[in-house]
Backbone as a ProteinNet text record, in pm:
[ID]
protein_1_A
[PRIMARY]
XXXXXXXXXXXXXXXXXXXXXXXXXXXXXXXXXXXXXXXXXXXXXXXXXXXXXXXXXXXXXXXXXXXXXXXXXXXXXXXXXXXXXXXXXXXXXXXXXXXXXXXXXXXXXXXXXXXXXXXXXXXXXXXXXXXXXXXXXXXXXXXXXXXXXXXXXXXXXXXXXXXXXXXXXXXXXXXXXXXXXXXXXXXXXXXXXXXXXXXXXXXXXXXXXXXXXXXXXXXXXXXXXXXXXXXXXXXXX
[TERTIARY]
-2055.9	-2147.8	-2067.3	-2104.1	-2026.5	-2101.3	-2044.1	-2076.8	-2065	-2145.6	-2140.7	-2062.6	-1908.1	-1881.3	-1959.8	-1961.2	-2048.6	-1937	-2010.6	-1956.3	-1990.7	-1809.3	-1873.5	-1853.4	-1939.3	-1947.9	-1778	-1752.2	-1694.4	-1802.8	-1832	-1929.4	-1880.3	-1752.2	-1674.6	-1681.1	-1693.7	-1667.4	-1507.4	-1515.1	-1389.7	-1304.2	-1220.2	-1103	-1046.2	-1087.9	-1060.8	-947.8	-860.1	-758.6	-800.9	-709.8	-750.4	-703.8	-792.9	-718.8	-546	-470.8	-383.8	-313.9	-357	-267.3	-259.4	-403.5	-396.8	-326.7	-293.8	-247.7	-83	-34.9	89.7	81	3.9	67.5	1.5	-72	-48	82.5	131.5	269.2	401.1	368.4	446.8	475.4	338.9	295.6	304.8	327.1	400.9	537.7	579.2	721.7	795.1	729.7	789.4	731.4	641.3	599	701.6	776.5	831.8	986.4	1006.2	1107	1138.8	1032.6	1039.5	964.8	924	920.7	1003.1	1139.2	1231.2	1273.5	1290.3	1336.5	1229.6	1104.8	1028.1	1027.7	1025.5	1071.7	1194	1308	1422.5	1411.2	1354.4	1352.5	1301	1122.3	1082.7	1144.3	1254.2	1304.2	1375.5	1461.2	1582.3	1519	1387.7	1336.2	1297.1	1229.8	1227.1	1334.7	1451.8	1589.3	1621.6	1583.7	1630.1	1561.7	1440.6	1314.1	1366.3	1379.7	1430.8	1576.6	1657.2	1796.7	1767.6	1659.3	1647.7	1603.2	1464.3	1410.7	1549.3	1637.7	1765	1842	1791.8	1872.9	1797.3	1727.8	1609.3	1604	1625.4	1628.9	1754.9	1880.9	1996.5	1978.7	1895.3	1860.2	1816.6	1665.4	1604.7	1709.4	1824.4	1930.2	2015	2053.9	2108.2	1986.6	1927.6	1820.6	1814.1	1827	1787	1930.4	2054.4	2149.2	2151.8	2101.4	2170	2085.2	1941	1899.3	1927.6	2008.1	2058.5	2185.6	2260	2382.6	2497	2450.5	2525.7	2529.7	2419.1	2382.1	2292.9	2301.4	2272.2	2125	2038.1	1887.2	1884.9	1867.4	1890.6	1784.1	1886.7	1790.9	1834.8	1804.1	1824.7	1683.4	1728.8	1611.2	1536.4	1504.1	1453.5	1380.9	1448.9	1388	1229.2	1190	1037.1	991.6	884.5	883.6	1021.5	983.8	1124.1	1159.8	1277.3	1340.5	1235.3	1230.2	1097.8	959.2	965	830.6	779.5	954.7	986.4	1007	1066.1	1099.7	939.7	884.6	709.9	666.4	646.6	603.7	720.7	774.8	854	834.7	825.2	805.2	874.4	982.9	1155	1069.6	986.7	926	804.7	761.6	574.2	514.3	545	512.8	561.9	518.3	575.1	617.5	567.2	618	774.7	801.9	959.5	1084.6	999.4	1075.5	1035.9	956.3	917.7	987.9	1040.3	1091.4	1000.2	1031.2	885.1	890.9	1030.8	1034.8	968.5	954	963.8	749.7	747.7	577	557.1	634.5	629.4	697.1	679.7	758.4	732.5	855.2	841.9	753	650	529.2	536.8	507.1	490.6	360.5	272.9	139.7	190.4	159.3	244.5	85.9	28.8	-69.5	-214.8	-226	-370	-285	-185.9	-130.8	-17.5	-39.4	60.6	168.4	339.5	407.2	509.7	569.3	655	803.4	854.2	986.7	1053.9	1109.7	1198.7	1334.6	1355.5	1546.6	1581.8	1645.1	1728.1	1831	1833.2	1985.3	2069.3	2156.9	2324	2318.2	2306.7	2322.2	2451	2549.5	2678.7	2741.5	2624.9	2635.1	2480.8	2410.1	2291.5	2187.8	2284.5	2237.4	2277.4	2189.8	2266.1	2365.7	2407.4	2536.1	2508.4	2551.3	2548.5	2637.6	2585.8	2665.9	2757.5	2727.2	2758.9	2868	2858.8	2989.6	3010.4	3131.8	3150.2	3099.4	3075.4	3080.7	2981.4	2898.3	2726.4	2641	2663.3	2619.6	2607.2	2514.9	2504.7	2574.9	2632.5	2778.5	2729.8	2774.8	2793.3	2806.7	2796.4	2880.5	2977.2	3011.1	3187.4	3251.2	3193.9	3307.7	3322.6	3215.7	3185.5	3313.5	3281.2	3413.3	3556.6	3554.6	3693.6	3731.5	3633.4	3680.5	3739.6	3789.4	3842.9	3848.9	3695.7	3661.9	3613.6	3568	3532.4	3381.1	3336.3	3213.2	3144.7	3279.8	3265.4	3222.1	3310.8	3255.1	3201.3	3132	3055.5	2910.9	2828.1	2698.3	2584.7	2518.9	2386.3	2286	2227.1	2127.9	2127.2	2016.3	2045.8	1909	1885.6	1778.2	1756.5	1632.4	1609.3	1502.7	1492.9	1362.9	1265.8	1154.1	1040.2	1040.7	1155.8	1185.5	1213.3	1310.2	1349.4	1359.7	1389.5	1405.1	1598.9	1641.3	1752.1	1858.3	1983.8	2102.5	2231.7	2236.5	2274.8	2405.1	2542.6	2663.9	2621.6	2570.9	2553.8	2482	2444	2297.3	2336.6	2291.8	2366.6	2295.3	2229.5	2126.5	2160.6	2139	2167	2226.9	2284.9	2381.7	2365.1	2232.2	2232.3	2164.4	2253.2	2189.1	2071.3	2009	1843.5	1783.5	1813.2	1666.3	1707.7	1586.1	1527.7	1579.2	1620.7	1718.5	1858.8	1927	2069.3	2127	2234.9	2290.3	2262.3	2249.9	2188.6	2084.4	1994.8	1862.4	1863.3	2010.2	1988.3	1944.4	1861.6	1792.2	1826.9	1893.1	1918.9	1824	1709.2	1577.7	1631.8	1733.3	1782.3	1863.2	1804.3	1905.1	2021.7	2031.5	2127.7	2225.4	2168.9	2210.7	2124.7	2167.5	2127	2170.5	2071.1	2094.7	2112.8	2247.8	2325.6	2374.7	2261.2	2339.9	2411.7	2544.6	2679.7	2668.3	2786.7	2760.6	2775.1	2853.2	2851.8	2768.1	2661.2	2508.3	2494	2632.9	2603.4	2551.7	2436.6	2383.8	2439.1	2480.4	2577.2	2473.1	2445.9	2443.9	2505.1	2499.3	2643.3	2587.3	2669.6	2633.1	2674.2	2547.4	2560	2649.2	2698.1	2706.1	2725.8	2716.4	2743.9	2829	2857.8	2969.9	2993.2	3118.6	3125.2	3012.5	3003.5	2891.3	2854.9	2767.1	2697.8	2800	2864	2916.4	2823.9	2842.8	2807.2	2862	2796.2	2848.7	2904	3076.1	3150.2	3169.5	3159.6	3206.1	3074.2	2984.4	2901.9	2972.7	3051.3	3104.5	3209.7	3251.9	3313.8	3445.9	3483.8	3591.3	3670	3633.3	3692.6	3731.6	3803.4	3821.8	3806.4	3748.5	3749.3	3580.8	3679.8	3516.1	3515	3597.7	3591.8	3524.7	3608.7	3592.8	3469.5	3315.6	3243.9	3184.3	3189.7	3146.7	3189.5	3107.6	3138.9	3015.3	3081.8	2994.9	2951.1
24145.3	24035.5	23911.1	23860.7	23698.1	23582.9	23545.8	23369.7	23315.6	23260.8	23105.4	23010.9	22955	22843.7	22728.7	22605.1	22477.6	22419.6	22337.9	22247.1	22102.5	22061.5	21928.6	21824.1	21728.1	21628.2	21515.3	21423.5	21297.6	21201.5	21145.1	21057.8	20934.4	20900.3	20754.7	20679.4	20543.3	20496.7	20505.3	20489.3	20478.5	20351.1	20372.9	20221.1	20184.6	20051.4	19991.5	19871.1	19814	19736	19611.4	19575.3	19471.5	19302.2	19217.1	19094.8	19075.8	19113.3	19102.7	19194.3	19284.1	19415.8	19382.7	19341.7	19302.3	19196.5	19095.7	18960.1	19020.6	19122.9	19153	19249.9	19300.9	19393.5	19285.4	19209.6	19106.2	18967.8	18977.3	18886	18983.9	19136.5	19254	19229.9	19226.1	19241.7	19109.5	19008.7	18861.5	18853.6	18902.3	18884.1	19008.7	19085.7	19218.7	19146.5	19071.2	18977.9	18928.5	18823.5	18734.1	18765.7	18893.9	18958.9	18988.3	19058.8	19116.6	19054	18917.5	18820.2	18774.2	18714	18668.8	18787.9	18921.8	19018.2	19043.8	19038.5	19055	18975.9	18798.3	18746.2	18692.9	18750.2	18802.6	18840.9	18997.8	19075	19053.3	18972.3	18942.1	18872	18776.7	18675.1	18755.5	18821.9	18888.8	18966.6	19044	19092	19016.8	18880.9	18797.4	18753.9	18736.8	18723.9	18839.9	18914.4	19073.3	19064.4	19019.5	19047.7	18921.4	18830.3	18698.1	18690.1	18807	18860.1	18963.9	19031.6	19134.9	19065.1	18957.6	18887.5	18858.6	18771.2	18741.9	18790.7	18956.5	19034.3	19106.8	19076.2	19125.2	19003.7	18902.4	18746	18794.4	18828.3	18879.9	18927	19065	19145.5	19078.5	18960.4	18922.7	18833.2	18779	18648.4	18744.8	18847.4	18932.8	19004.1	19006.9	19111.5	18929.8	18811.9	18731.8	18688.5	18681.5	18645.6	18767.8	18941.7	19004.6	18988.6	18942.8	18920	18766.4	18715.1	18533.5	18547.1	18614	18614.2	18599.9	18588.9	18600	18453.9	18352.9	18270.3	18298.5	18169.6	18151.6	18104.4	18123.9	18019.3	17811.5	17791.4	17595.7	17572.1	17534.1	17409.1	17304.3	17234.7	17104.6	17034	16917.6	16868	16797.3	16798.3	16731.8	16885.3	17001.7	17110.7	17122	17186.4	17229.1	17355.1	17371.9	17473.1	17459.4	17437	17482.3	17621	17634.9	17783.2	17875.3	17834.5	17914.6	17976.6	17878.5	17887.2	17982.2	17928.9	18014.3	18139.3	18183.3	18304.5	18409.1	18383	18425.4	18404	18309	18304.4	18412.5	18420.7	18523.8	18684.5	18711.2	18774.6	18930.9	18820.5	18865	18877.9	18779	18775	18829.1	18912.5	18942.8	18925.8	18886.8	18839	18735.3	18620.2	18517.7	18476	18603.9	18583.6	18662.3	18675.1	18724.9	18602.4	18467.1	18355.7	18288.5	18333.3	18273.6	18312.9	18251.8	18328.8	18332.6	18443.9	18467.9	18389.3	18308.9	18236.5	18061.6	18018.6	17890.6	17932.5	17828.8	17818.8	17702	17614.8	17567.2	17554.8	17561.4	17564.9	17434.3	17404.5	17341.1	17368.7	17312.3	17373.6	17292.6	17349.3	17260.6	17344.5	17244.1	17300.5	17279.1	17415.1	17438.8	17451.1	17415.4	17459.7	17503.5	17443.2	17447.7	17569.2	17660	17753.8	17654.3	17717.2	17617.2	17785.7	17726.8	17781.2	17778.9	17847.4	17767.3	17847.3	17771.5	17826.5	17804.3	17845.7	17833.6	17831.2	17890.1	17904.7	17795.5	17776.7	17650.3	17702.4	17678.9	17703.6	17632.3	17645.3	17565.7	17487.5	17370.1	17300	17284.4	17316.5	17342.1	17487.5	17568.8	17672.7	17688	17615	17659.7	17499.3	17405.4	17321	17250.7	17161.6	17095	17037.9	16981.4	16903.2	16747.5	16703.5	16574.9	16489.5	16364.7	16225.8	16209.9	16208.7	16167.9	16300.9	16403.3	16532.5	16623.6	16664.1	16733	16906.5	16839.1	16997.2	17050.9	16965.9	17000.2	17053.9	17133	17238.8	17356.9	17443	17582	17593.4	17759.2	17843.2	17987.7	18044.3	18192.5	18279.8	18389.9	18472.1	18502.6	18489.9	18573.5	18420.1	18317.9	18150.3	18177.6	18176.4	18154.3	18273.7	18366.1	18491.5	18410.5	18365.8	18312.4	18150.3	18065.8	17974.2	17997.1	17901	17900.9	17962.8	17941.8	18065.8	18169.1	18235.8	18365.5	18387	18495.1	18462.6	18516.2	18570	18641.3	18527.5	18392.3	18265.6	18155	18175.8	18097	18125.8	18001.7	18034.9	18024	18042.6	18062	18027.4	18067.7	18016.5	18058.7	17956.6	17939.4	17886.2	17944	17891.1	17733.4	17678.5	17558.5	17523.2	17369.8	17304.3	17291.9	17266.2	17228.9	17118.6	17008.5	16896.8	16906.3	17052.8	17102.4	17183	17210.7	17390.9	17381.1	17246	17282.5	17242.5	17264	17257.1	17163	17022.4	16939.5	16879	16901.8	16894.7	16712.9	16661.4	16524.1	16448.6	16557.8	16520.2	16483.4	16361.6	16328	16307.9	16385.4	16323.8	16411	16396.8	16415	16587.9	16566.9	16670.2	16775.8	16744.7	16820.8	16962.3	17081.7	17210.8	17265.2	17117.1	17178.1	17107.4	17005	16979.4	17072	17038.4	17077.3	16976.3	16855.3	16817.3	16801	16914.4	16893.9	16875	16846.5	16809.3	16932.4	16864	16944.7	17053	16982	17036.2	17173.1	17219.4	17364.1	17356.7	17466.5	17489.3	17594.9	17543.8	17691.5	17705.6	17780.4	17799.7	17927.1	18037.3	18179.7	18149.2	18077.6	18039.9	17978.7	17873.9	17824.5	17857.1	17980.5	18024.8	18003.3	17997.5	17989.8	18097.5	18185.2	18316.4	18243.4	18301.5	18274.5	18407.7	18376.6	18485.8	18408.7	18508.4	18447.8	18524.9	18479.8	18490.3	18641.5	18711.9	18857.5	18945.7	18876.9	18901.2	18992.6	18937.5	19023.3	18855.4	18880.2	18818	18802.2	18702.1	18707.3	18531.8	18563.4	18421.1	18324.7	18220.2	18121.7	18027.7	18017.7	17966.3	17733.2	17675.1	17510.9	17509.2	17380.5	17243	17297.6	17214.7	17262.7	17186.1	17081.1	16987	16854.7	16800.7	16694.1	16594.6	16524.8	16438.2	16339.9	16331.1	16192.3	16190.5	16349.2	16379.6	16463.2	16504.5	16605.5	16721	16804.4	16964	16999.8	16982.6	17035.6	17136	17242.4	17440.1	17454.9	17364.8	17423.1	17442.4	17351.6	17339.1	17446.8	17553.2	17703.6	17625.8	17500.3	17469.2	17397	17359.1	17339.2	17363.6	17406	17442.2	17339.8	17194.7	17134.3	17134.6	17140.8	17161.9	17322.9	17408.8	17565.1	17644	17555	17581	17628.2	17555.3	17502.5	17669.9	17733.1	17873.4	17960.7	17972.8	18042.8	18139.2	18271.4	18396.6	18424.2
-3838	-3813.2	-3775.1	-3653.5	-3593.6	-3666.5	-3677.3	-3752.1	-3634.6	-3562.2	-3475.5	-3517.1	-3512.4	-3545.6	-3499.8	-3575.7	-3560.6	-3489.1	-3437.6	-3315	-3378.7	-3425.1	-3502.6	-3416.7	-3382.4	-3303.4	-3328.1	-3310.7	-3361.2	-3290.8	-3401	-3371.9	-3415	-3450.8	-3431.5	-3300	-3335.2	-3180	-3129.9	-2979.7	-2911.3	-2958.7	-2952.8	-2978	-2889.9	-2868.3	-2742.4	-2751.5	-2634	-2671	-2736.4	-2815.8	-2877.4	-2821.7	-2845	-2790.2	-2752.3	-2870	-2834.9	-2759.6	-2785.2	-2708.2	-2526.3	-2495.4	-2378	-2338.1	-2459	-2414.2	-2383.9	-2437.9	-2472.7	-2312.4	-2255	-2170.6	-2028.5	-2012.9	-1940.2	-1864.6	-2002	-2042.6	-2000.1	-1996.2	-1977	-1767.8	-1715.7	-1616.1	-1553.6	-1625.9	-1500.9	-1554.6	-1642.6	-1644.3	-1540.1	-1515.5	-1381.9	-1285.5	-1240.8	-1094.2	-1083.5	-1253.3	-1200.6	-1123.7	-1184	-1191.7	-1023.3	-967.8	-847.9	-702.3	-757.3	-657.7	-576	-674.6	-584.7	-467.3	-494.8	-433.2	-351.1	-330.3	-276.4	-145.6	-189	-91.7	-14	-46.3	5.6	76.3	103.3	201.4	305	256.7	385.5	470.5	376.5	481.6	575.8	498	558.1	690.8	684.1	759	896.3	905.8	981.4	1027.5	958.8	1019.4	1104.3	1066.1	1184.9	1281.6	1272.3	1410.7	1475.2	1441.9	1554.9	1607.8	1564.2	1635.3	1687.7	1678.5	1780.1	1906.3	1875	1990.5	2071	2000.5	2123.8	2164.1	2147.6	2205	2315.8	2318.6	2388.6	2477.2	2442.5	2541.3	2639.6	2521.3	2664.2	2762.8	2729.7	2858.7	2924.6	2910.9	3029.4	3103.4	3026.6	3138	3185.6	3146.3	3240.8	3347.9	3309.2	3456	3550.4	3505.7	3604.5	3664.9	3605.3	3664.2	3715	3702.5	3824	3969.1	3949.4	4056.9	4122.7	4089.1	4117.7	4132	4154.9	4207.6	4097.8	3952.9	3865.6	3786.1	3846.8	3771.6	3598.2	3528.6	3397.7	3479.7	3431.8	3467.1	3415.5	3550.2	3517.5	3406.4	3320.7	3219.5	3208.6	3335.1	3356.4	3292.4	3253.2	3173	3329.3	3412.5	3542.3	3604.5	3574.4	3649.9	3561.2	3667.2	3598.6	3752.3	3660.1	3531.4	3453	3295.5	3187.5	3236.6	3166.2	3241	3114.3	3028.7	2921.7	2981.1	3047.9	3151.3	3296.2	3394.2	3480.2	3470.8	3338	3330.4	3290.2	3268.1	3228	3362.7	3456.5	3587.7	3668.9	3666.5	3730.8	3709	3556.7	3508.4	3416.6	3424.9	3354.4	3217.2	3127.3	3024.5	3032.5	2997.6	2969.4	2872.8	2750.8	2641.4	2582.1	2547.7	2534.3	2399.6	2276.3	2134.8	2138.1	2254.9	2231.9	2242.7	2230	2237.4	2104.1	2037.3	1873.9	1808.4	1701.7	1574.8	1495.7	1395.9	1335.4	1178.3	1177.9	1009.2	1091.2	1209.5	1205.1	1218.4	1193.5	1204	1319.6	1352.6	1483.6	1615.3	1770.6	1827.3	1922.1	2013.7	2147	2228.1	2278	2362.2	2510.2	2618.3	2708.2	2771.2	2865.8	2911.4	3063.9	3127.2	3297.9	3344.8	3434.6	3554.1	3457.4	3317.4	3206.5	3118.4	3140.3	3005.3	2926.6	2788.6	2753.3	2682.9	2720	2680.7	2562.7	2508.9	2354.3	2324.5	2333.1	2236.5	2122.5	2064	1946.9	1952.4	2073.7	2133.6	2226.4	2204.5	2319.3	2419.5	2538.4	2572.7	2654	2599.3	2585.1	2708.7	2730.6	2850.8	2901.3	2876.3	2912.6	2968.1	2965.4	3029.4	3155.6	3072.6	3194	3214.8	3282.6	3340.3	3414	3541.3	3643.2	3623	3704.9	3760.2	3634.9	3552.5	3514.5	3505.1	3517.5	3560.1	3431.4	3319.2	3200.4	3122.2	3166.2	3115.5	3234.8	3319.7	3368	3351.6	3207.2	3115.4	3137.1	3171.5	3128	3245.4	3300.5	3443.9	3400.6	3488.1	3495	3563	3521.9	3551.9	3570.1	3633.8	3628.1	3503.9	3475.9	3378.6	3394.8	3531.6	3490.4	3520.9	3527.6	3526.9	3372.3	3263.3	3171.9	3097.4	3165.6	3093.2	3125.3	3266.4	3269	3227.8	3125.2	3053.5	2943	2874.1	2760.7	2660.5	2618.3	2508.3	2528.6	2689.3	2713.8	2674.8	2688.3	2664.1	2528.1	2454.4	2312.5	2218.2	2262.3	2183	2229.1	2357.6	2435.1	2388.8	2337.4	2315.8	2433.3	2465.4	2522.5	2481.6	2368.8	2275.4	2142.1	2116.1	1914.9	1877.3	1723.3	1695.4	1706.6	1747.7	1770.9	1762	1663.6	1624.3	1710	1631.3	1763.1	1851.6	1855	1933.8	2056.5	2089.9	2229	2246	2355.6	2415.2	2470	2455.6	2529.9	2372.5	2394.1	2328	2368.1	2377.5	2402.3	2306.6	2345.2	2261.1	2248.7	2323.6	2313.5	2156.9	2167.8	2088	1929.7	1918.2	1718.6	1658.7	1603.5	1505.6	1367.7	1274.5	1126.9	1081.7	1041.2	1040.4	913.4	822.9	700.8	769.4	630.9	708.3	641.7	558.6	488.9	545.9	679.8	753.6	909.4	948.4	1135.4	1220.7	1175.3	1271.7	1281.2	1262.1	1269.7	1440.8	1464.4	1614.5	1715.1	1803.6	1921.7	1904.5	1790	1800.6	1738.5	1654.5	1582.5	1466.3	1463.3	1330.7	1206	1130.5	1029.4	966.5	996	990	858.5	890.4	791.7	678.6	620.9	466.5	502.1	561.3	601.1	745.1	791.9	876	1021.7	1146.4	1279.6	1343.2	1389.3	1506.8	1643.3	1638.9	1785.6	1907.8	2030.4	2144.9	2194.6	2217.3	2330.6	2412.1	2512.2	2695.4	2710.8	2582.4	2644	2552.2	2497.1	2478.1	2343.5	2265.8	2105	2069.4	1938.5	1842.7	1713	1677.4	1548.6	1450.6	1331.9	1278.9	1191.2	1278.9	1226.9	1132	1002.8	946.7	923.4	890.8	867.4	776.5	767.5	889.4	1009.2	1155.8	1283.1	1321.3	1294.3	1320.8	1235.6	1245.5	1198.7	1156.9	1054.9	1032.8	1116.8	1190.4	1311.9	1412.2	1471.3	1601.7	1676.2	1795.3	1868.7	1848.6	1911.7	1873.8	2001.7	1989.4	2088	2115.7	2006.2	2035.4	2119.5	2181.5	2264	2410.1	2449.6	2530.4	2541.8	2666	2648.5	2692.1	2749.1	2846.7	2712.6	2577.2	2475.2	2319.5	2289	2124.2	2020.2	2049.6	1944.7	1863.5	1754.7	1634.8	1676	1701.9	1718	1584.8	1493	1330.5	1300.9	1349.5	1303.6	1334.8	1441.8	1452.9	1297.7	1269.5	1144.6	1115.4	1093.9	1093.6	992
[MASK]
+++++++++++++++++++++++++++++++++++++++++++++++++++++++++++++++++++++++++++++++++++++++++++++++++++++++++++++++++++++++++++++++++++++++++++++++++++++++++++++++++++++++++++++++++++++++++++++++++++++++++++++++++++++++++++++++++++++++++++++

């Protein structure tokens, strides 16, 4: 004969967390936020630092596809030319997208409005390699790439362009304005927008970023200039 075992209920209530328990695994759960914030936003930076050295490497190609169709010219950024060479190069159509001249850490750029579009950059470039003839520095003309290989510093330490505030599009060794490397206006308009650091393409189109100060305090920035080594120092990787 089977006996049916009984089926005994628990008819206790459930136990649920208690005030504190929650207060304790809350306090658990912002001290690991706080923990993995900083690292969190690290990376992104670091990440935005990669995408705006890829952009200027990707900028190389387009000044090489235009100096090979120009005879081996740099594109004029003479401050009198217009269209900006930012501009020309999108009307031409060396550029087809125009966020390949943004960096993606600055939130503002240089804008100019051509024919009702308005265009923007974040890069400057070197008026001592890619601008007219001027009265005031011999230095300060567009050049070729291979003049630029056969100056001084070659084109391994000849710059081209560099990150740059929203004030200009060009890179002016002239230019003196305040020299700290935690604001947007340091000399000749560079921006160490990357933790202190500024992404720089040179003439033979590797991307390297150099880290602030950029020059002497309330001087110009001479290592822009390829025909001289003074303030060479200031390139620093």
């Amino acid at each position: 004969m089977f006996t049916k075992a009984l089926k005994i209920q628990d008819t206790r209530p459930l136990k649920g967390f208690t005030l504190i328990e929650m207060l304790v695994v809350i306090s658990i759960l912002a001290i690991l936020a706080s923990m993995l914030l900083p690292s969190i936003t690290a990376a992104l930076k670091q990440a935005r630092q990669m995408s705006c050295s890829n952009n200027l490497k990707q900028f190389g190609i387009v000044l090489f596809n235009y100096a090979n169709d120009n005879n081996d010219w740099v594109i004029n950024n003479k401050y009198t030319a217009l269209p900006h060479w930012f501009i020309q190069l999108q009307l031409l159509k060396y550029i087809d997208n125009g966020d390949l001249l943004r960096c993606p850490e600055m939130q503002s750029a240089f804008s100019y409005t051509y024919l009702t579009k308005k265009y923007s950059t974040n890069y400057g470039l070197n008026t001592c390699v890619a601008a007219g003839t001027s009265s005031v520095s011999p230095s300060i003309r567009v050049r070729k790439f291979a003049e630029i290989g056969k100056s001084l510093k070659g084109s391994p330490r000849t710059v081209i362009s560099i990150d740059t505030n929203d004030k200009d599009y060009r890179n002016h060794m002239n230019t003196k304005t305040g020299n700290s490397p935690y604001a947007d206006d340091g000399p000749a308009c560079i921006y160490a927008v990357h933790s202190l650091n500024a992404n720089t393409l040179f003439a033979d189109f590797h991307v390297k970023a150099i880290t602030a100060p950029f020059a002497p305090d309330s001087t110009g920035v001479n290592w822009l200039n390829p025909d001289t080594l003074i303030n060479a120092e200031y390139i620093r990787y």
